[in-house]
PAKOLTI-20182 format. One record per residue (C-alpha): residue in three letters; chain; x, z, y. Coordinates in nm, 2 decimals. Each point is the difference from the previous one (the first is absolute). Layout:
PAKOLTI-20182
ATOM code unit     c1     c3     c2
ATOM  ALA    A      X      Z      Y
...
end
This chain:
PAKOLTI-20182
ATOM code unit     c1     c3     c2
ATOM  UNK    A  -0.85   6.86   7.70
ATOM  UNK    A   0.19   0.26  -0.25
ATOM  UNK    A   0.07   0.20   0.26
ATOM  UNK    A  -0.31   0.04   0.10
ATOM  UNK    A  -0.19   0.06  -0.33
ATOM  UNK    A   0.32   0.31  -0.02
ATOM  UNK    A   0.18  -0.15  -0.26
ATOM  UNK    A   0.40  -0.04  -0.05
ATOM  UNK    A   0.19  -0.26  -0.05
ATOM  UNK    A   0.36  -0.18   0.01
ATOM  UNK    A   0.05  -0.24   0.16
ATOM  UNK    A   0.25  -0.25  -0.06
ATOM  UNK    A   0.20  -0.24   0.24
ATOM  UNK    A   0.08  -0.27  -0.26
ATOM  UNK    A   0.18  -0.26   0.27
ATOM  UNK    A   0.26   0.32   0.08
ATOM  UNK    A   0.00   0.15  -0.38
ATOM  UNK    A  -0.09  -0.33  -0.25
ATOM  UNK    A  -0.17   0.08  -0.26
ATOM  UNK    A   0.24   0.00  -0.34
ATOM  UNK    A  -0.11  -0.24  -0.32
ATOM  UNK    A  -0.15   0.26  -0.19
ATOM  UNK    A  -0.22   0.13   0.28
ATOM  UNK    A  -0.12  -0.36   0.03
ATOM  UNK    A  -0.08  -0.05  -0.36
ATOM  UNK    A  -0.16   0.35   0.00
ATOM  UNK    A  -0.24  -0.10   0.26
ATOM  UNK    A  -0.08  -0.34  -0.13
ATOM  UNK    A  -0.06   0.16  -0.33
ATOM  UNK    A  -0.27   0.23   0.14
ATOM  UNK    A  -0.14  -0.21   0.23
ATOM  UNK    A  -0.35  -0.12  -0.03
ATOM  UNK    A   0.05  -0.34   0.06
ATOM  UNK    A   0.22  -0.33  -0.07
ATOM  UNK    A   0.40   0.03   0.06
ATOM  UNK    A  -0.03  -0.26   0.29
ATOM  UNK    A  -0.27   0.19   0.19
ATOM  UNK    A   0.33   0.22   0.09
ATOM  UNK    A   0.11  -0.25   0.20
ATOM  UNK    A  -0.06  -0.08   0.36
ATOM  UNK    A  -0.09  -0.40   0.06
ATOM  UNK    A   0.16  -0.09   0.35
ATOM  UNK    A   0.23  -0.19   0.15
ATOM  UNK    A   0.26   0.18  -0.15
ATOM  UNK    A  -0.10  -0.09  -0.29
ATOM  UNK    A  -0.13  -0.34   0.04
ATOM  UNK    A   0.37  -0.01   0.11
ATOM  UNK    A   0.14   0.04  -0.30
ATOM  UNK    A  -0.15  -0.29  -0.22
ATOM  UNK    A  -0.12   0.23  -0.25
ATOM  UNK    A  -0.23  -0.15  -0.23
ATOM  UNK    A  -0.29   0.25  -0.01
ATOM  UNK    A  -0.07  -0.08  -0.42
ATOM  UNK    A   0.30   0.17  -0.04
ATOM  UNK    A  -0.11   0.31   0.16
ATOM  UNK    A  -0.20   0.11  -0.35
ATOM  UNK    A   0.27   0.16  -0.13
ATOM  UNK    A   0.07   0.33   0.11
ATOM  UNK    A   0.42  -0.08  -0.02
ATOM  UNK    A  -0.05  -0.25   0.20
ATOM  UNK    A  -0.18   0.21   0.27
ATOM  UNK    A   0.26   0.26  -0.02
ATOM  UNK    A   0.29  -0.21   0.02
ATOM  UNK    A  -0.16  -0.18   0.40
ATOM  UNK    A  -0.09   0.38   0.09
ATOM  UNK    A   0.35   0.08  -0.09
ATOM  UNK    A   0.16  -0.27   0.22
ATOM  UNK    A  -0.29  -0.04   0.27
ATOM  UNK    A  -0.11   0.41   0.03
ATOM  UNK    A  -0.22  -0.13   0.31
ATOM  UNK    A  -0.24  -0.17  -0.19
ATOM  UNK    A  -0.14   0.28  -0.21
ATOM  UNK    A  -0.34   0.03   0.07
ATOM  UNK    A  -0.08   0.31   0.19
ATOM  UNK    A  -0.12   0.29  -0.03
ATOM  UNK    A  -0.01   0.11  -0.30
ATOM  UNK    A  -0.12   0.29  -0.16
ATOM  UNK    A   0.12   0.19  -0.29
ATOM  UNK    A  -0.20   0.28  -0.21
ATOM  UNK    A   0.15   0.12  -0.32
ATOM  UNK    A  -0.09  -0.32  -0.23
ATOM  UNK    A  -0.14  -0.19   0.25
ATOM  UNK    A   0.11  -0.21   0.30
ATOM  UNK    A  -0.23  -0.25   0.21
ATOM  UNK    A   0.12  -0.21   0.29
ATOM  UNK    A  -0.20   0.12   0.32
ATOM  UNK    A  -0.12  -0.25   0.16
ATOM  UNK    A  -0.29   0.04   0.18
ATOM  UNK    A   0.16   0.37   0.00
ATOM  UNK    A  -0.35   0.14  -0.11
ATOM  UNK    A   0.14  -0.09  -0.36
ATOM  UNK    A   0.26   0.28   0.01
ATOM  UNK    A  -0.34   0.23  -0.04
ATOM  UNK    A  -0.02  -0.12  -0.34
ATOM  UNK    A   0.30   0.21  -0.09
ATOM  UNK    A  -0.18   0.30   0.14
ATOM  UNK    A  -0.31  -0.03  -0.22
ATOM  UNK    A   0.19  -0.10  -0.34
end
């Protein structure tokens, strides 16, 4: 969808290069929404016995994304001060218009 309104990007491969703690917190600090809407709700995670109320805090968020990469929700798009988590993709147009 970028590509085809011309505009660049990076993208990143998070599962080969995981993202560092501070990129984490950066994005959670610009994103739009609650901490736990970062993360994915699978079987992964349903896996892992984590109990979702504890998902609030942004720490928290960053420390199962630290361990459990895969569960980042994805994509997600970053804009100077903003972020939002594309999904339907049509929301990475937001960026565009801010």
């Amino acid at each position: 969808m970028l590509e085809e309104r011309g505009v660049e990007f990076d993208a990143v491969e998070y599962l080969k290069n995981p993202l560092d703690r501070e990129t984490l917190e950066s994005i959670l600090h610009i994103l739009d929404r609650p901490a736990a809407d970062l993360i994915r709700r699978d079987a992964t995670f349903e896996g892992l016995d984590v109990d979702p109320a504890h998902l609030a805090d942004a720490g928290t968020v960053v420390d199962l994304l630290m361990q459990h990469p895969a569960l980042m929700q994805r994509p997600i798009g970053v804009r100077g001060e903003r972020a939002v988590i594309a999904r339907p993709a049509e929301l990475i147009l937001d960026l565009l218009d801010g």
